[in-house]
VOFI-935969 format. One record per residue (C-alpha): residue in one letter; x, y, z. Coordinates in nm, 3 decimals. Example, Ala and Ser with C-alpha at 12.3 -4.5 7.8 and 13.67 -1.06 7.14 Angstrom:
! residues 2
('A' (1.230 -0.450 0.780))
('S' (1.367 -0.106 0.714))
//
This chain:
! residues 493
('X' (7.064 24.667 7.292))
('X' (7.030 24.547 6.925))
('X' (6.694 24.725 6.732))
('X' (6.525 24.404 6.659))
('X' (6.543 24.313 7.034))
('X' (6.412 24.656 7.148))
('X' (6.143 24.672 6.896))
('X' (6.018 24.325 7.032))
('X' (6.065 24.457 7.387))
('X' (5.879 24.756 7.216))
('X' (5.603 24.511 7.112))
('X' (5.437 24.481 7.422))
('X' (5.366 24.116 7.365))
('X' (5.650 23.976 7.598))
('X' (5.605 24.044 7.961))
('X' (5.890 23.975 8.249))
('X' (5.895 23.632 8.373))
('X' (5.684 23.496 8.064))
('X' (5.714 23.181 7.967))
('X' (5.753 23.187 7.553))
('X' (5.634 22.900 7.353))
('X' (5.839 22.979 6.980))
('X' (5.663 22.811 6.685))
('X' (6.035 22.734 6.530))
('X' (6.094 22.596 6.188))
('X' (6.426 22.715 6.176))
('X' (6.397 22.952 5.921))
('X' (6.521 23.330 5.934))
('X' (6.221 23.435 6.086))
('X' (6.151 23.193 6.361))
('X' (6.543 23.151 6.379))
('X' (6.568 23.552 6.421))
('X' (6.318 23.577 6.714))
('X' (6.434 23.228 6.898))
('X' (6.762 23.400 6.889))
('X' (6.691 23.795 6.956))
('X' (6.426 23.646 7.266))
('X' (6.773 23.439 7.426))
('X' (6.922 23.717 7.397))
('X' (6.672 23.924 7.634))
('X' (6.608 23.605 7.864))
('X' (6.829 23.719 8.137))
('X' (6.708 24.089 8.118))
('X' (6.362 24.016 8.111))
('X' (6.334 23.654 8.289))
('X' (6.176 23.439 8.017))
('X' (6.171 23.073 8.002))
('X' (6.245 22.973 7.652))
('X' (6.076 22.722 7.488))
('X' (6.091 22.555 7.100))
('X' (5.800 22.391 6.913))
('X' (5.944 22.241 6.605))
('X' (5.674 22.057 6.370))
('X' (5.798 21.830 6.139))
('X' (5.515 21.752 5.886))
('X' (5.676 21.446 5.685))
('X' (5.581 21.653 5.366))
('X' (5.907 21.639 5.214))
('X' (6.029 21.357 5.401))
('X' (6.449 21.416 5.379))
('X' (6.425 21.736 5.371))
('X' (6.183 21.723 5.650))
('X' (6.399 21.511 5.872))
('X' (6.728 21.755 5.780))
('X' (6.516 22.071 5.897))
('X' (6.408 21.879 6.235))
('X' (6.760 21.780 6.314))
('X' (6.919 22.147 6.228))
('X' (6.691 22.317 6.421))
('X' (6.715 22.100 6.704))
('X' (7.079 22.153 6.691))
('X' (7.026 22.511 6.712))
('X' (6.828 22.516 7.015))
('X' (7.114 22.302 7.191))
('X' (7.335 22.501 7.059))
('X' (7.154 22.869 7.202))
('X' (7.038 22.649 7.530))
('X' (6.681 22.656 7.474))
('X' (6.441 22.360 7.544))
('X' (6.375 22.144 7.233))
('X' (6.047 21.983 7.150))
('X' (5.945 21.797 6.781))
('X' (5.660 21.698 6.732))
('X' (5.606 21.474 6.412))
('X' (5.279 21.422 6.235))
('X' (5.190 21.276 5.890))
('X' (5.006 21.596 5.759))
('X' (4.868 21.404 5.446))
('X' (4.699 21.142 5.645))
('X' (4.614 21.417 5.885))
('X' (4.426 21.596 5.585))
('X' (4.268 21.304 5.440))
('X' (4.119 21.170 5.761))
('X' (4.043 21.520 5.884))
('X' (3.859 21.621 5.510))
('X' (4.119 21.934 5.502))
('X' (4.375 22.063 5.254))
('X' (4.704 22.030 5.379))
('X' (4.755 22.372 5.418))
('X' (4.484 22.385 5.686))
('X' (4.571 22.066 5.854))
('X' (4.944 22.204 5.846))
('X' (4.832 22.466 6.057))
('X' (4.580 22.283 6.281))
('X' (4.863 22.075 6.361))
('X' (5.084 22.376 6.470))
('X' (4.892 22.517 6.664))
('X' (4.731 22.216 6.845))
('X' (5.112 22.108 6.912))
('X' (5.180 22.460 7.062))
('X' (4.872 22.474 7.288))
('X' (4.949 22.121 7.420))
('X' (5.281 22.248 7.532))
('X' (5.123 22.576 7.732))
('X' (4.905 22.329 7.903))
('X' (5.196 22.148 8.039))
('X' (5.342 22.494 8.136))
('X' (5.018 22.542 8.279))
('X' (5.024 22.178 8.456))
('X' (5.370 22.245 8.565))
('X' (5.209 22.560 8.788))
('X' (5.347 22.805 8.508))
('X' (5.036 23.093 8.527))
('X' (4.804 23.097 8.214))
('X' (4.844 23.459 8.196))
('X' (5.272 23.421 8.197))
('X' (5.226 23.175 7.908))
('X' (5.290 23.311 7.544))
('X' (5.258 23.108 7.211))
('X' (5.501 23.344 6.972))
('X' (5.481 23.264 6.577))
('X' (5.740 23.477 6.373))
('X' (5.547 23.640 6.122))
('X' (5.697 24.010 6.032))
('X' (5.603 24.325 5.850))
('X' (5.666 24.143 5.498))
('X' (5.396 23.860 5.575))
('X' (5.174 24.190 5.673))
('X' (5.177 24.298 5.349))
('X' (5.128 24.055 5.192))
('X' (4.836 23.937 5.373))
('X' (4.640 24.265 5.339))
('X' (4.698 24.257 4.940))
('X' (4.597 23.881 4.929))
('X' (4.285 24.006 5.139))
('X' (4.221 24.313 4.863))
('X' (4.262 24.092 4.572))
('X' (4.016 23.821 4.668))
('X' (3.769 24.114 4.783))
('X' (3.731 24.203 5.178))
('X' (3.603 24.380 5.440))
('X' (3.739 24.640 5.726))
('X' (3.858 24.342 5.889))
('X' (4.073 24.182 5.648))
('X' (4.266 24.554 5.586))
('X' (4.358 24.467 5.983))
('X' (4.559 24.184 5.828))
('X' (4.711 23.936 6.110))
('X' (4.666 24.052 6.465))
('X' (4.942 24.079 6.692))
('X' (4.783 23.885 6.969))
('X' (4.452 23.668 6.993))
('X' (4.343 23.396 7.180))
('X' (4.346 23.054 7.043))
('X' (4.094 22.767 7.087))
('X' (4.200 22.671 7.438))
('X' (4.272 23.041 7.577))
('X' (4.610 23.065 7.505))
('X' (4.759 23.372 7.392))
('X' (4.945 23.406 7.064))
('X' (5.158 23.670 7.010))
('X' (5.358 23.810 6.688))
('X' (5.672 23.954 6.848))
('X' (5.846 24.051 6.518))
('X' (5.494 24.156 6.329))
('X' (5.666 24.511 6.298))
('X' (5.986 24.404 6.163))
('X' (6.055 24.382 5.792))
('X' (6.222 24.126 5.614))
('X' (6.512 24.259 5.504))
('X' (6.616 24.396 5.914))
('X' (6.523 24.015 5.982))
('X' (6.826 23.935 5.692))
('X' (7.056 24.182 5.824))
('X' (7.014 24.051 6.190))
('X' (7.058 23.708 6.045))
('X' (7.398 23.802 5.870))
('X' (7.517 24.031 6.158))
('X' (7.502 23.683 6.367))
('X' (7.652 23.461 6.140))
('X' (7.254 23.205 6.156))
('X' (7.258 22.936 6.006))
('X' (6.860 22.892 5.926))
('X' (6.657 22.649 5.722))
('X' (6.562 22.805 5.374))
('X' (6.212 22.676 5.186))
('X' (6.338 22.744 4.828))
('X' (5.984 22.740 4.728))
('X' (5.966 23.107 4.837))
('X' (6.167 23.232 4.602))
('X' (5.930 23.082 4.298))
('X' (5.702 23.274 4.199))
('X' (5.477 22.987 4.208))
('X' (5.180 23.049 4.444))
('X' (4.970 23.350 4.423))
('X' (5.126 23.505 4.748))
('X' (5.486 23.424 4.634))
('X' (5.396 23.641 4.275))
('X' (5.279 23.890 4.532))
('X' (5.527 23.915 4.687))
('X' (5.768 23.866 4.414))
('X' (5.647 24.072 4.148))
('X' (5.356 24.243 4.237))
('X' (5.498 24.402 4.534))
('X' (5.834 24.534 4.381))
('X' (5.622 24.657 4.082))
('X' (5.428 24.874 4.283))
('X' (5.719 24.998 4.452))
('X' (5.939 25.068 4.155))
('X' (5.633 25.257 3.964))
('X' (5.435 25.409 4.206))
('X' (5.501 25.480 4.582))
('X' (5.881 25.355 4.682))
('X' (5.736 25.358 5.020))
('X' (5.443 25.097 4.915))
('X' (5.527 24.831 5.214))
('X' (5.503 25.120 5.488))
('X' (5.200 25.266 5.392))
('X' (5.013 24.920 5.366))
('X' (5.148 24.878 5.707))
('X' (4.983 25.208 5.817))
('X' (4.640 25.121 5.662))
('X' (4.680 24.739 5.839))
('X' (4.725 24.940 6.177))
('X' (4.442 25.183 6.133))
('X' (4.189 24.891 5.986))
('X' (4.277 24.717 6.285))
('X' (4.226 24.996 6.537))
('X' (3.919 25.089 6.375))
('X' (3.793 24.750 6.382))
('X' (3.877 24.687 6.736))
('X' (3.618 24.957 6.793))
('X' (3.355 24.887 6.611))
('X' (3.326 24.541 6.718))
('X' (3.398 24.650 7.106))
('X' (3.041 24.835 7.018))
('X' (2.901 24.573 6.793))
('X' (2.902 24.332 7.082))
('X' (2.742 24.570 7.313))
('X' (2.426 24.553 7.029))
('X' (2.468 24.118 6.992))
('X' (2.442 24.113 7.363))
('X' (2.128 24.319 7.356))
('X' (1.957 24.130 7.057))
('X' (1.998 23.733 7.169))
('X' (1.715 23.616 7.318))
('X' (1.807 23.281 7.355))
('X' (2.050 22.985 7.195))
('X' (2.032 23.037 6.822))
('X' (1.736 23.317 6.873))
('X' (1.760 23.693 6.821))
('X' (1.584 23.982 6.857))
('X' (1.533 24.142 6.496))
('X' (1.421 24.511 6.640))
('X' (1.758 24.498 6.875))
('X' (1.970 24.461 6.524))
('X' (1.837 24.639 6.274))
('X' (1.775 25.017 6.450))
('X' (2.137 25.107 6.367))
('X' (2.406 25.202 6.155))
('X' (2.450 24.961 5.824))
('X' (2.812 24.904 5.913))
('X' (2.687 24.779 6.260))
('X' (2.416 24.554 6.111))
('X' (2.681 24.381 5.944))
('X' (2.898 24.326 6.205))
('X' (2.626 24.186 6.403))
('X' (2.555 23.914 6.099))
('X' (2.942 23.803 6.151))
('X' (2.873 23.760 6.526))
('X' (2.584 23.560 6.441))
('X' (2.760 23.366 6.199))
('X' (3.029 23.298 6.361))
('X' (2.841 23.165 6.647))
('X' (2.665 22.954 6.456))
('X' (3.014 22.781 6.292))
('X' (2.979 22.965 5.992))
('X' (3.235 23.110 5.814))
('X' (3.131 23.487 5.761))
('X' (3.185 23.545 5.362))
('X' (3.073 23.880 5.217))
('X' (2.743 23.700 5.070))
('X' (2.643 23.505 5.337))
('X' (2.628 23.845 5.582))
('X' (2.462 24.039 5.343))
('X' (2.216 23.725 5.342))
('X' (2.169 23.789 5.695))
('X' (2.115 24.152 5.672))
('X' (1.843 24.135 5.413))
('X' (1.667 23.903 5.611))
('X' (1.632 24.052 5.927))
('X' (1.518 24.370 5.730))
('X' (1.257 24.196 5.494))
('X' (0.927 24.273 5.469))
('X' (0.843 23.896 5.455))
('X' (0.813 23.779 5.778))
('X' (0.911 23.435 5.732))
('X' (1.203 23.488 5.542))
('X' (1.529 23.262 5.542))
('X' (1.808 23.151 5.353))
('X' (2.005 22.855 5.349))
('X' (2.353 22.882 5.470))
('X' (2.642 22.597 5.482))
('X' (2.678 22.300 5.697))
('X' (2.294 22.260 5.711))
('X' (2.192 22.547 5.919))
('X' (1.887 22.744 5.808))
('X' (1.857 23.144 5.925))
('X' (1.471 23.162 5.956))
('X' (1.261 23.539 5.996))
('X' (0.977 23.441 6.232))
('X' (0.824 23.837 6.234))
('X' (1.064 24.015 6.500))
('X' (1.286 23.722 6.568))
('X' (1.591 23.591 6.398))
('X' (1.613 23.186 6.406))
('X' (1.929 22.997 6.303))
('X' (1.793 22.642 6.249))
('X' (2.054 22.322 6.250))
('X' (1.879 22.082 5.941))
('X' (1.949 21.702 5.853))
('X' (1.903 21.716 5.515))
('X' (1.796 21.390 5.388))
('X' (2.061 21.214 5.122))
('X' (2.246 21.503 5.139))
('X' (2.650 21.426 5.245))
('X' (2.982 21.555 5.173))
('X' (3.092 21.554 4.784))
('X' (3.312 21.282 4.882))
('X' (3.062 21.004 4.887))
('X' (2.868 20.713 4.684))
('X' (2.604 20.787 4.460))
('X' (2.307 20.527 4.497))
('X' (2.487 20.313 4.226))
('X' (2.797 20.313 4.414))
('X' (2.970 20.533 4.166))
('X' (3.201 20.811 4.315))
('X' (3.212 21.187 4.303))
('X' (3.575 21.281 4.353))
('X' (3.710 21.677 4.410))
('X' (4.052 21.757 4.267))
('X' (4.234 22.114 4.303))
('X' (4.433 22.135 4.005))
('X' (4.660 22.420 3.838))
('X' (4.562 22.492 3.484))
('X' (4.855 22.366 3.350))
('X' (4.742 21.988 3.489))
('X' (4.436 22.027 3.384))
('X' (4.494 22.113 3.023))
('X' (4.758 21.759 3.054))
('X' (4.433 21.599 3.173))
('X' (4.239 21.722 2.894))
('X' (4.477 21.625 2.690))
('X' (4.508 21.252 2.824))
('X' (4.147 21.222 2.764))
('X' (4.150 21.336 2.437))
('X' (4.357 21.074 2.325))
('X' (4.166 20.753 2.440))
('X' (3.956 20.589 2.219))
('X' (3.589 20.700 2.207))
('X' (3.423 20.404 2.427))
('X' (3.644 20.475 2.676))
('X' (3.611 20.824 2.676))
('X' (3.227 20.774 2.704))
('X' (3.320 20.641 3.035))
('X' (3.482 20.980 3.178))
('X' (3.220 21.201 3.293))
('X' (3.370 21.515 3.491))
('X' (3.307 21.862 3.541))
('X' (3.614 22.118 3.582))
('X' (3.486 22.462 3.730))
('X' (3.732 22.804 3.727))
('X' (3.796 22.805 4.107))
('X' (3.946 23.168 4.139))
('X' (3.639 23.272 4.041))
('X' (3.438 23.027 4.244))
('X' (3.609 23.169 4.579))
('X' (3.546 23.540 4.382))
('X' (3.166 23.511 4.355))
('X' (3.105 23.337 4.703))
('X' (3.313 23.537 4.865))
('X' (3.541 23.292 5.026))
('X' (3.849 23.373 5.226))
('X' (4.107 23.142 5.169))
('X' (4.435 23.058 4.998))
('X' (4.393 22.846 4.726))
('X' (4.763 22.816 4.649))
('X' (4.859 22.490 4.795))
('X' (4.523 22.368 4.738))
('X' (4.238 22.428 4.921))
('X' (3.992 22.164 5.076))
('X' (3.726 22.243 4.869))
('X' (3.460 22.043 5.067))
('X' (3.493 22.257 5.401))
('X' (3.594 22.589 5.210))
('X' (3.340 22.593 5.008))
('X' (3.088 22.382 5.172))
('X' (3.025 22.209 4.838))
('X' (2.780 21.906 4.876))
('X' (2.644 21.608 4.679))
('X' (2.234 21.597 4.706))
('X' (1.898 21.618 4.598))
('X' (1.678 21.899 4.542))
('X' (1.589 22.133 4.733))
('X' (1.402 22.447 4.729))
('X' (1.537 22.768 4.568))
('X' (1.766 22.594 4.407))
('X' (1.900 22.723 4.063))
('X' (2.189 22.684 3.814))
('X' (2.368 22.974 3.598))
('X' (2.259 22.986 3.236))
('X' (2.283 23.228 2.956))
('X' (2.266 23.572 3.105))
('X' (2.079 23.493 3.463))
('X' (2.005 23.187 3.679))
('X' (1.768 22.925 3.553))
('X' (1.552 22.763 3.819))
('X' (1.592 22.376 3.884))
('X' (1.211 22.298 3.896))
('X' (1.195 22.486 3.559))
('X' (1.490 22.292 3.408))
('X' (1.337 21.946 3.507))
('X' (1.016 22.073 3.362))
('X' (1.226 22.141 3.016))
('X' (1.397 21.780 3.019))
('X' (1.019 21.666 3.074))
('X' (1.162 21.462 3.393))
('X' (0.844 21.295 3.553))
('X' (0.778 21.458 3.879))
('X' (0.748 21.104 4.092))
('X' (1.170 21.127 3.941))
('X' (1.252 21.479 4.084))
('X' (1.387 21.388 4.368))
('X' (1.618 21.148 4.258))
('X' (1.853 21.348 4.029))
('X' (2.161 21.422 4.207))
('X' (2.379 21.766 4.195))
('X' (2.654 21.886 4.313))
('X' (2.559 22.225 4.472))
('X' (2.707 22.548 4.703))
('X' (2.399 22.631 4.882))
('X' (2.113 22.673 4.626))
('X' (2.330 22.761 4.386))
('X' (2.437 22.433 4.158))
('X' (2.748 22.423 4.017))
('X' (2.682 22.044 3.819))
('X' (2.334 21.825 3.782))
('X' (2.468 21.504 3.699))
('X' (2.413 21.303 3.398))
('X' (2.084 21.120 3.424))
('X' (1.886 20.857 3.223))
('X' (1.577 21.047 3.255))
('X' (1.669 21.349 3.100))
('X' (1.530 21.439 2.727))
('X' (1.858 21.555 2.611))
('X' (2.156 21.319 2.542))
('X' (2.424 21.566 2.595))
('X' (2.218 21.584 2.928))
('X' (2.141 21.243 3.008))
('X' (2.565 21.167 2.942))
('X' (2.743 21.465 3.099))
('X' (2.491 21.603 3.279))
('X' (2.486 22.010 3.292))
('X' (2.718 22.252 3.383))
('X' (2.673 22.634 3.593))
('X' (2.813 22.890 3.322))
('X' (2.900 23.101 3.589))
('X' (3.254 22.927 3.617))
('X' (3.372 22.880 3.294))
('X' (3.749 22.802 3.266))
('X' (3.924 23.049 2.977))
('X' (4.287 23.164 2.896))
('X' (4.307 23.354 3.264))
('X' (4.204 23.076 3.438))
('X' (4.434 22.961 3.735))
('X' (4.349 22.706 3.953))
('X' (4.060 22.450 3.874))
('X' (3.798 22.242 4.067))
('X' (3.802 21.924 3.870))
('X' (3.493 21.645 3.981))
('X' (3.483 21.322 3.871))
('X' (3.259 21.076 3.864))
('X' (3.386 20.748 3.884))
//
């Protein structure tokens, strides 16, 4: 039996007389474990199946990569399926980046194939989405995690199985495999897969990982860098398995009712299990769990003020009410996605740029005449260090959606809000109090804001300040310099 076929065998994530759903692009790695799995079909009874997404990115290339691999599964007898969807329109009508809405589409395209299994009177339990990532993508993943800052959880890296939206299990069959045996298996074969040259470019922040960090740390440090990553990926995750098999024993114990908690039941333990128990919370509530927002939580179920709370995105409030936790679901009047009109009808537009189009952009603007260039009001923000500070999770290569990420909104005032300045944070009422803005005119200012925390007040007639009343002002927090990478560029048009 060849290696890579045992060690998928070895796996445990394919079962006799599954059914296997293969996410298949084509490319060495999907191509490897489409071919290594029809090679075990007989042995182990599977019914093969092929998923093949074509997003209409590139759109020949695309279309080539569709037909090859769908000549490949003729060619190894497996059952074809393509499923074609226009992932730009898909982003822009879904408000995601296309990375995101490349992989909603996926995996929405696999799961409506095991429910046709399922309809066909295939068991749920013999169904199996498999995607082909391997011991490389591991790696990688892990070091992406430690360089944008994370917890136990992202050392785990990508699990080998999990459930997805609809109950489906997805499985990693090559997950222990390493690139170069997937290369060697590819060769020994004589595949033919589809290559993404793009890989090879050290381009994207995971691709310089991969291709220069990586080997760097290899050649002066620990040859054996990849394996021991892999070991600390398989201990975070068996560790965190653990912990959050107890950590939902303590959840269970503290909710009360839908949305309501019981503070005493979370707080009389361990500091690593408080903080779990703030991600379970979070998460329940649809929020995205990002180092500041649990430690938000945390504090506030072990305040002294008993009606503490803290604003957290998409509108919901987490509100101390003495022994009892309270996360509150808020309308906020005027308050919408950045995407939207200002009462004028003027436009606040998000960009994700590189730095190198942004200094072009700079320098396009530079060279227009100076009444027109009174007309362009923008604010550019460094967003490495925006996802840095709050914490996000997320890979900001291909450009990130900005809006859902980073739950950045276009509003009024609120309460506790504040903007960076000098050394500290500069309160909003006590900036509108400097620009001697009447009070009756508060509440019409607009800014652009992450929580409380304002990243740009726009410009505003009633400001005392021209610089202010033309450009508005700026959080100092982000400023872009010489190691600046990617940038959040808002317009107002």
């Amino acid at each position: 039996m060849n290696k890579i076929v045992k060690k998928i065998i070895d796996s445990g994530t394919i079962e006799r007389g599954d059914a296997v759903i293969i996410g298949f692009s084509g490319g060495p790695d999907s191509l490897t474990l489409l071919h290594a799995l029809k090679s075990a079909r007989a042995e182990l009874e599977l019914s093969l199946y092929a998923v093949h997404i074509n997003h209409k990115i590139r759109l020949v290339d695309c279309d080539k990569e569709a037909e090859h691999a769908k000549t490949i599964c003729e060619d190894l007898e497996v059952p074809f399926k393509l499923v074609v969807c226009d992932c730009k329109e898909y982003a822009v009508r879904e408000r995601l980046s296309e990375e995101e809405a490349g992989r909603k589409i996926r995996y929405e395209a696999f799961s409506d194939m095991a429910n046709e299994l399922e309809c066909s009177g295939i068991a749920r339990e013999h169904i199996k989405i498999a995607v082909a990532q391997n011991a490389d993508d591991q790696v990688e993943t892990v070091m992406f995690h430690i360089l944008r800052g994370t917890a136990v959880r992202g050392l785990a890296g990508i699990p080998l199985r999990r459930l997805d939206e609809r109950g489906y299990e997805v499985i990693r069959p090559i997950l222990g495999i390493g690139r170069t045996e997937i290369e060697s298996y590819v060769e020994e074969f004589e595949l033919w897969p589809n290559m993404d040259e793009s890989n090879d470019q050290p381009i994207y922040s995971r691709n310089k990982i991969r291709l220069e960090l990586i080997p760097e740390l290899e050649r002066e440090y620990n040859p054996s860098f990849r394996k021991a990553v892999e070991r600390l990926s398989e201990s975070a995750a068996c560790d965190d398995d653990y912990m959050m098999q107890e950590v939902l024993k303590l959840y269970k114990q503290a909710v009360i009712g839908k949305h309501e908690y019981d503070i005493c039941k979370a707080t009389g333990v361990h500091e690593a299990l408080k903080r779990r128990i703030a991600t379970i919370m979070l998460e329940t509530e649809d929020v995205h769990p990002t180092y500041e927002l649990v430690n938000s939580v945390v504090k506030i179920m072990g305040s002294d003020n008993p009606s503490a709370s803290y604003d957290l995105p998409g509108g919901v409030t987490a509100e101390r009410r003495y022994e009892r936790l309270v996360f509150l679901k808020k309308e906020h009047r005027n308050e919408d996605h950045i995407e939207t009109k200002k009462d004028d009808g003027t436009d606040i537009v998000p960009r994700i740029l590189n730095i190198a189009e942004y200094r072009e952009l700079q320098d396009k603007y530079a060279s227009i005449d100076d009444s027109a260039a009174q007309q362009i009001i923008y604010a550019a923000f460094d967003l490495d260090k925006v996802v840095k500070v709050r914490g996000i999770n997320g890979d900001i290569d291909n450009g990130i959606d900005a809006v859902s990420l980073l739950d950045l909104k276009l509003r009024n005032r609120r309460q506790g809000d504040y903007i960076a300045a000098g050394n500290g944070r500069k309160k909003l009422q006590d900036f509108m109090v400097d620009e001697k803005v009447p009070r009756t005119s508060r509440d019409g200012i607009k800014l652009v804001a992450i929580g409380n925390e304002i990243l740009w007040i726009l410009p505003d007639k009633m400001f005392k300040s021209e610089r202010y009343k033309n450009k508005g002002k700026y959080s100092q927090n982000y400023q872009i310099d010489n190691s600046s990478e990617h940038v959040l560029f808002l317009e107002l048009r």
